[in-house]
C-alpha positions as CSV (number, residue, x, y, z in Angstrom):
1,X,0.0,0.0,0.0
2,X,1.2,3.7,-1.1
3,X,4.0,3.3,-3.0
4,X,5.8,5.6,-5.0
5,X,3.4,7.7,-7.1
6,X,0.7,6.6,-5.5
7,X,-0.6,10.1,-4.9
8,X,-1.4,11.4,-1.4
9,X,0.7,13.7,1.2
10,X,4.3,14.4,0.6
11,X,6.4,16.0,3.1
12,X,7.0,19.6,3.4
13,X,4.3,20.6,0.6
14,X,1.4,22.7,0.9
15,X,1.1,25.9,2.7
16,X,2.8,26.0,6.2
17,X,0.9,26.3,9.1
18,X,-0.5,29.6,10.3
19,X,-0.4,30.6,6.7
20,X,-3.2,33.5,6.3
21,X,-4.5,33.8,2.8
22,X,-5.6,37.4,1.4
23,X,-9.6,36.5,1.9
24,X,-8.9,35.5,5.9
25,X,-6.6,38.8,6.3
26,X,-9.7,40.9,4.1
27,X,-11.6,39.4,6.8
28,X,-9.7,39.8,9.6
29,X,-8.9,44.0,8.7
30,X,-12.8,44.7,7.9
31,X,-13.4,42.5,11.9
32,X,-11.0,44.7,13.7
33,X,-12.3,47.9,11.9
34,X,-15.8,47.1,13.1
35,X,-14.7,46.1,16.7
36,X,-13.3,49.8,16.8
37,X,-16.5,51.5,15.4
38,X,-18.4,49.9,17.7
39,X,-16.3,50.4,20.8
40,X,-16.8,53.8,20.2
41,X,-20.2,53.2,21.1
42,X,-19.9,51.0,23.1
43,X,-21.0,52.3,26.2
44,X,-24.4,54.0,24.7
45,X,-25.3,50.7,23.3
46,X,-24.6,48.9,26.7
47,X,-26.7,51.8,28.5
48,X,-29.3,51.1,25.7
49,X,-29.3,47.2,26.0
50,X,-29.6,47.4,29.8
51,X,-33.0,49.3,29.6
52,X,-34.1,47.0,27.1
53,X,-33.9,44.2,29.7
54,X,-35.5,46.6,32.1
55,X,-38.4,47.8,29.6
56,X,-38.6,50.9,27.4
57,X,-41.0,53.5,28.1
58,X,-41.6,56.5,26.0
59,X,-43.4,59.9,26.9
60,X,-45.5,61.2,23.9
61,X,-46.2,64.9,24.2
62,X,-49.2,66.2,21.6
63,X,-47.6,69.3,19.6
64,X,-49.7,72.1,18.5
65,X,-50.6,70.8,15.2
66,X,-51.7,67.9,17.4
67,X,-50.0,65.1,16.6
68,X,-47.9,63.3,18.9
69,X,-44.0,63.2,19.4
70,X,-41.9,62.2,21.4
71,X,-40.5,63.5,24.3
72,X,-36.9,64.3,25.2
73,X,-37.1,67.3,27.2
74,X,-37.3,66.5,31.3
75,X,-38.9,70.5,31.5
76,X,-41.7,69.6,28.8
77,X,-42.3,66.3,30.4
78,X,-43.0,67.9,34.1
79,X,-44.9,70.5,32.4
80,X,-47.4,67.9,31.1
81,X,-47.6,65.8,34.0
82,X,-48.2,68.8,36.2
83,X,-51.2,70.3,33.5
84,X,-53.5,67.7,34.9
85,X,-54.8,67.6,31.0
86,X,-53.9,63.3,30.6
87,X,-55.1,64.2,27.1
88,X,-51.8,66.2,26.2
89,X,-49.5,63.0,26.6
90,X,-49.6,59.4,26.5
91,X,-46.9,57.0,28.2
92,X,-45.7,54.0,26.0
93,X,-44.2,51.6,27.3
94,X,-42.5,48.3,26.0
95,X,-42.0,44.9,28.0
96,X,-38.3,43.8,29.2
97,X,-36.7,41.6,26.9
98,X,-35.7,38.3,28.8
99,X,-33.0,37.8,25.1
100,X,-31.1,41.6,26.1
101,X,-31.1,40.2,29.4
102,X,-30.1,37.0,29.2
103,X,-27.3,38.7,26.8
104,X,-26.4,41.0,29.5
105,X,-25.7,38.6,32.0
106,X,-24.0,36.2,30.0
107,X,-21.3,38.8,29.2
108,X,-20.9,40.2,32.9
109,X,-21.1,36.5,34.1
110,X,-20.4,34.4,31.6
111,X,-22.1,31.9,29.9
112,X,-23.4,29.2,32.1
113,X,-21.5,25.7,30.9
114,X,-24.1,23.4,28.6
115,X,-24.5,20.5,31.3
116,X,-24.0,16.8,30.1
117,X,-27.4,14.8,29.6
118,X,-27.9,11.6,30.7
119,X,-29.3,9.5,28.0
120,X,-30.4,6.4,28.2
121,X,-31.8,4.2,25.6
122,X,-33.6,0.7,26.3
123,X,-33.4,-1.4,23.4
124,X,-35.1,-4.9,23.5
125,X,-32.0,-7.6,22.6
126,X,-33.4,-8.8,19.4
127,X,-33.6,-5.9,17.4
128,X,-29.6,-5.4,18.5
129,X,-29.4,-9.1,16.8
130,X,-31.3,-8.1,13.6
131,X,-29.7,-5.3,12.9
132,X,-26.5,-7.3,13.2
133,X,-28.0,-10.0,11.3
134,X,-28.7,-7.3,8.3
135,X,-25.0,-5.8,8.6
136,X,-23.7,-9.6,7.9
137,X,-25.6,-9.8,5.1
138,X,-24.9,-6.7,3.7
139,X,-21.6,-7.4,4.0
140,X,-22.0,-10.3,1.3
């Protein structure tokens, strides 16, 4: 078996290890400029992650041409609270997300380890002896 020019690995070809071709490095440059766009972010879209675990809520104030916006202004939103009109404003508010959550944790914590399962499978003897039986044959 495998004698000369029989094909198969020779020694020292092929590309050496921890040889990077041009698509991995592409990959790897356009990676680490993402990871550094993000990072300078990254603390707004932590801040924003953790309230969506909490729950958004959103105060909509009604402008003067009456439609509703959002508000963003902490004098505006006392205003309207204190105007006793509950007709000016309405309060939306969105329920916690167990995923940004679950995501939060699992970065300040870790990840809890996938446990081993127990598994246990009862098979009666004689379809262990026909299946046996059938690789025999097939074996013919």
């Amino acid at each position: 078996m495998g004698g000369p020019g029989s094909g198969g690995a020779r020694p020292g070809s092929g590309n050496k290890k921890g040889t990077k071709f041009k698509a991995t490095i592409s990959k790897m440059e356009a990676r680490e400029i993402a990871r550094q766009l993000i990072m300078t972010r990254a603390d707004e879209m932590f801040r924003a992650q953790m309230q969506h675990s909490i729950g958004i809520q959103h105060m909509m104030l009604r402008g003067p041409d009456g439609k509703f916006e959002r508000a963003t202004d902490p004098d505006q939103i006392l205003k309207a609270l204190n105007s006793g009109d509950e007709n000016s404003y309405y309060i939306f508010t969105k329920d916690p997300s167990v995923q940004a959550f679950t995501d939060l944790m699992n970065r300040a914590l870790d990840k809890p380890k996938e446990q081993p399962q127990d598994v246990n499978l009862n098979v009666r003897n004689d379809v262990v002896e026909r299946l046996a039986k059938a690789r025999e044959r097939s074996k013919r």
